[in-house]
N, C-alpha and C positions, 0 to 999 in steps of 0.2 A: 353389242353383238358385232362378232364380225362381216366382213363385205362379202367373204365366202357365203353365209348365209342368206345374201340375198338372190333368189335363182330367180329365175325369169316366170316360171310357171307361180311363184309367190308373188309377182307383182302384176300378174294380171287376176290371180284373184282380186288380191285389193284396188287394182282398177276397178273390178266387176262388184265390190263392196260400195266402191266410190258414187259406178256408177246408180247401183240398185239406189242409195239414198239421195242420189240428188235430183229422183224422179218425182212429181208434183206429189201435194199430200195428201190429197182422194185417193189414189192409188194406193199410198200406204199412211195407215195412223201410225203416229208413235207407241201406242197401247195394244198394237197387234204381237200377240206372243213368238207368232214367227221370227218379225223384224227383231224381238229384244233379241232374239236366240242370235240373228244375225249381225247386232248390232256390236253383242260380245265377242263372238269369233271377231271380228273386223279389228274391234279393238285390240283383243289380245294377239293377233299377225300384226300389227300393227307397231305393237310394243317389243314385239320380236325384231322388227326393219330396224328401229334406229338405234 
């Protein structure tokens, strides 16, 4: 991708992906449907970035 594509408002989502998972793991299971749902967007912007 190119560097145009990185806009500011996309890189604080993935902050906010960043920070959602690096919060304890009571809070969140791996097995919760929500987080998969979350976990796929993250990855797929993610693969968008580089």
């Amino acid at each position: 991708m190119t560097e145009a594509f990185e806009m500011p408002q996309l890189n604080m989502i993935t902050n906010c992906f960043r920070n959602a998972a690096a919060q304890p793991k009571e809070h969140a299971s791996p097995n919760n449907l929500k987080n998969k749902r979350i976990n796929k967007w993250k990855h797929r912007i993610e693969s968008k970035l580089r």
